[in-house]
DOVODREN-472359 format. One record per residue (C-alpha): x, y, z; residue number from 0; chain. Coordinates in steps of 0.2 Angstrom, whole numbers, plus 5000, padded with zeros to 4 digits. Layout:
<pt><x>X</x><y>Y</y><z>Z</z><n>NUM</n><chain>A</chain></pt>
...
! end
This chain:
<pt><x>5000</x><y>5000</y><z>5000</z><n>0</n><chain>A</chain></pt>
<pt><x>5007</x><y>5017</y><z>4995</z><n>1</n><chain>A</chain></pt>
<pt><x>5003</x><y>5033</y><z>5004</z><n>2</n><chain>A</chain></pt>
<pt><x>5004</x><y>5039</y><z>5022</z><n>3</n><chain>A</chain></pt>
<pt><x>4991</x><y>5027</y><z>5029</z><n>4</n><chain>A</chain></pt>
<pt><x>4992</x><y>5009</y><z>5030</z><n>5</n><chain>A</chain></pt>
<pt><x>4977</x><y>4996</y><z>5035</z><n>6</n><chain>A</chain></pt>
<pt><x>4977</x><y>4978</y><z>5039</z><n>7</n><chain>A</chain></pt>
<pt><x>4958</x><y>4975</y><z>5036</z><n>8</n><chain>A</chain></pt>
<pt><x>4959</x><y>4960</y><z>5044</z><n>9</n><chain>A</chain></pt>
<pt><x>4962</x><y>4971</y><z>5060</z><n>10</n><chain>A</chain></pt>
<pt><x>4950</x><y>4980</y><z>5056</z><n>11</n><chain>A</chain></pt>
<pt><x>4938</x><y>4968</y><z>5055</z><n>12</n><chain>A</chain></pt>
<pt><x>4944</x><y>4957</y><z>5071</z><n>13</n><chain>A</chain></pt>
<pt><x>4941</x><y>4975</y><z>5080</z><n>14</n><chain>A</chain></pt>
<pt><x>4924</x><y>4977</y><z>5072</z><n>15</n><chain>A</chain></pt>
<pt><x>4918</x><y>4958</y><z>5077</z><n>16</n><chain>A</chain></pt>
<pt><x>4925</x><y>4962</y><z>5095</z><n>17</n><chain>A</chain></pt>
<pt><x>4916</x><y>4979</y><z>5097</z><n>18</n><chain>A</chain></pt>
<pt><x>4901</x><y>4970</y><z>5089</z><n>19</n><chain>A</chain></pt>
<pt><x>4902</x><y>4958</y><z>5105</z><n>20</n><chain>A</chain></pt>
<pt><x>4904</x><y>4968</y><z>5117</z><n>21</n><chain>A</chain></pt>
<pt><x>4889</x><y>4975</y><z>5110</z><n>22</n><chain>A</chain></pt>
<pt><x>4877</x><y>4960</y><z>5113</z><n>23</n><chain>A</chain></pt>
<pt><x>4885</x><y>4956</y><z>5129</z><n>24</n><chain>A</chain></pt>
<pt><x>4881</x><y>4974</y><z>5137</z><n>25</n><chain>A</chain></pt>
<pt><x>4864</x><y>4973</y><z>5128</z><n>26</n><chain>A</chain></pt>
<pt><x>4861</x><y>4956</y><z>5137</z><n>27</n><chain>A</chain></pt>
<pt><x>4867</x><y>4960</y><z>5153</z><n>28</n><chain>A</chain></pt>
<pt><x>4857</x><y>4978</y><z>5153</z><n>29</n><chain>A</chain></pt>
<pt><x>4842</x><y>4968</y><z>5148</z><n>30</n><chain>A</chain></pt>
<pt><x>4845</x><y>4957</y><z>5160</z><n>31</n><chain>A</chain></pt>
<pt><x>4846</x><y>4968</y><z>5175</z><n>32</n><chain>A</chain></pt>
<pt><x>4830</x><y>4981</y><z>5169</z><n>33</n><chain>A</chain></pt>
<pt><x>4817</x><y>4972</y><z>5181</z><n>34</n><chain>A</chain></pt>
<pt><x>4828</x><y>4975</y><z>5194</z><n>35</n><chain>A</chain></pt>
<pt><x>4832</x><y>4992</y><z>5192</z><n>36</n><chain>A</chain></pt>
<pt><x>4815</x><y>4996</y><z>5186</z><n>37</n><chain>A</chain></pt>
<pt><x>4803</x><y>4986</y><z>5199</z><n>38</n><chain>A</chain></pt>
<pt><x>4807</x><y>4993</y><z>5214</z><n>39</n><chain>A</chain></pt>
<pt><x>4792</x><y>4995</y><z>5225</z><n>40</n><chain>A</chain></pt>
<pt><x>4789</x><y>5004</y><z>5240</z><n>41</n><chain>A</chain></pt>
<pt><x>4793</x><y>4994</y><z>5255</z><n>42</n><chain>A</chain></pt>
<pt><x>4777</x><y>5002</y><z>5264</z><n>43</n><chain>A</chain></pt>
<pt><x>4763</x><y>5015</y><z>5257</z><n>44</n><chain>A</chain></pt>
<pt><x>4768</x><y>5031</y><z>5267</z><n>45</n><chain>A</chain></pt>
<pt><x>4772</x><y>5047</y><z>5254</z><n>46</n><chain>A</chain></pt>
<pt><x>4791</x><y>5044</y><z>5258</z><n>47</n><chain>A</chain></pt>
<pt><x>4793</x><y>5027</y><z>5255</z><n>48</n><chain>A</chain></pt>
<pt><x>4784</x><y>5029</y><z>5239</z><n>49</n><chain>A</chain></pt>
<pt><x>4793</x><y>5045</y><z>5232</z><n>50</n><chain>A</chain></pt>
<pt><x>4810</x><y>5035</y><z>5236</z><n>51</n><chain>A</chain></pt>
<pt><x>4804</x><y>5019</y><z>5226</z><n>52</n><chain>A</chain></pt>
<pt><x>4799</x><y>5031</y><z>5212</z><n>53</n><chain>A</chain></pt>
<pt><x>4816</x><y>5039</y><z>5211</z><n>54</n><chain>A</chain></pt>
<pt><x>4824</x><y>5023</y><z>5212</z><n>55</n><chain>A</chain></pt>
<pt><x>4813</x><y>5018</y><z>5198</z><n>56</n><chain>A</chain></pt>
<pt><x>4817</x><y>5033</y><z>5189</z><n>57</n><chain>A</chain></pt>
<pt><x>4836</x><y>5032</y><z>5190</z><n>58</n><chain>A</chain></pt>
<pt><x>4834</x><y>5014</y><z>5187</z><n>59</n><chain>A</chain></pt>
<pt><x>4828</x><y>5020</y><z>5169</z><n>60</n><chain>A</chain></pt>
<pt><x>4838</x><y>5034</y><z>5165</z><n>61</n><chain>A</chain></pt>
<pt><x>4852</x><y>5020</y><z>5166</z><n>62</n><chain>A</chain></pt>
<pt><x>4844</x><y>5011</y><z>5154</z><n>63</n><chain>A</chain></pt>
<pt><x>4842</x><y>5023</y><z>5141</z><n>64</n><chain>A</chain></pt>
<pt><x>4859</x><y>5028</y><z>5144</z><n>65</n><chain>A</chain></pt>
<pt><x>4865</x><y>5009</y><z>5143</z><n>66</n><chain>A</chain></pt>
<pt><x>4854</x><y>5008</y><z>5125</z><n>67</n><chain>A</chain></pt>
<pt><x>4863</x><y>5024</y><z>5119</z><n>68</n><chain>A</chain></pt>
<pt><x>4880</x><y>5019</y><z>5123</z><n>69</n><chain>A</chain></pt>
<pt><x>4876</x><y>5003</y><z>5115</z><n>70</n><chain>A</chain></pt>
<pt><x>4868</x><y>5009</y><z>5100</z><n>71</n><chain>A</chain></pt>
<pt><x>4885</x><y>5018</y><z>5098</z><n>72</n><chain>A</chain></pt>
<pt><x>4897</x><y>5004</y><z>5102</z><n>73</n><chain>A</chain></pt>
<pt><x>4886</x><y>4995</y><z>5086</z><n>74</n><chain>A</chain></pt>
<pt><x>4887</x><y>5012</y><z>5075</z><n>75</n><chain>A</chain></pt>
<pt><x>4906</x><y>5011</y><z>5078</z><n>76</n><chain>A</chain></pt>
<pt><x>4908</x><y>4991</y><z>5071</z><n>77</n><chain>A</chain></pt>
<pt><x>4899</x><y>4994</y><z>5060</z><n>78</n><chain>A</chain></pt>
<pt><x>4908</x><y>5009</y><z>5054</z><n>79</n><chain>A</chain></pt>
<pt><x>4924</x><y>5001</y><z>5053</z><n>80</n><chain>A</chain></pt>
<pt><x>4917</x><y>4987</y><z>5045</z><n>81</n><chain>A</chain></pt>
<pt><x>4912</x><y>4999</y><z>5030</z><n>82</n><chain>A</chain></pt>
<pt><x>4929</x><y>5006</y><z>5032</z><n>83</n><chain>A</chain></pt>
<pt><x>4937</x><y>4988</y><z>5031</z><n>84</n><chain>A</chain></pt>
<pt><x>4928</x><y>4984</y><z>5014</z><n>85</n><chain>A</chain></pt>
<pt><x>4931</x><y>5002</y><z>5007</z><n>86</n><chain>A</chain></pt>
<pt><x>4947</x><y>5001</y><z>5009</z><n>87</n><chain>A</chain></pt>
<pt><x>4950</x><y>4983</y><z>5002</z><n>88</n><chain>A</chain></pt>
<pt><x>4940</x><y>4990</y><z>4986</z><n>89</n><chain>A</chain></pt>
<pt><x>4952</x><y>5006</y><z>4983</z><n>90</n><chain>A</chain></pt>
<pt><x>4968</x><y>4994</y><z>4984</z><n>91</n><chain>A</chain></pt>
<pt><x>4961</x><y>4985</y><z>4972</z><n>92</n><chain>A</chain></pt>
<pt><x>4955</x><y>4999</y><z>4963</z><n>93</n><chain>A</chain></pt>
<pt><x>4973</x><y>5006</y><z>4966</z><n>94</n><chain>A</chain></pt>
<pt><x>4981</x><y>4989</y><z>4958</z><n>95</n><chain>A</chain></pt>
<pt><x>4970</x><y>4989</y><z>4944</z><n>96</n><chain>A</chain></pt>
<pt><x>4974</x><y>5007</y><z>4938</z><n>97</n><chain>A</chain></pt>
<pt><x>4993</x><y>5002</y><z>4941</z><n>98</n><chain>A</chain></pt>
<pt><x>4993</x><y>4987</y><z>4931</z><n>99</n><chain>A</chain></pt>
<pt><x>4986</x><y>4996</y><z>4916</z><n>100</n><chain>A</chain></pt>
! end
């Protein structure tokens, strides 16, 4: 490869696969763990105990959504260098074709 850049797609990909893993783990283990930190009842009915249940609840969710985002982005970023992977493969051989002639 000529230029200031070089890439070892296969890197590339291997990093992309691991990403994409990491991916469906976090998914599975945020999944797993929403009843929890979304079921929390109040331990008796007085105002207190049901506005701290409620917060709990509410932070429970908030982690969530920000468990799904990060998540969403970890997938945007695997796929992303998977796109980078093939693109770069199809210039080289671009590249080679225009050399030979």
């Amino acid at each position: 490869m000529s230029g200031v850049f070089g890439m070892v797609p296969g890197a590339v990909d291997l990093s992309a696969a691991v990403e994409a893993g990491i991916s469906e783990e976090m998914a599975a283990t945020t999944a797993a763990g929403a009843a929890a930190l979304t079921g929390v009842v109040p331990m008796a009915t007085d105002v207190d105990s049901i506005e701290f249940a409620a917060a709990l609840n509410a932070a429970g969710a908030a982690y969530i959504a920000t468990a799904g985002e990060h998540i969403g982005q970890r997938v945007a970023f695997s796929g992303a260098q998977g796109l980078a992977s093939a693109a770069n493969v199809a210039a080289e051989a671009v590249r080679a074709a225009a050399t030979a002639l």
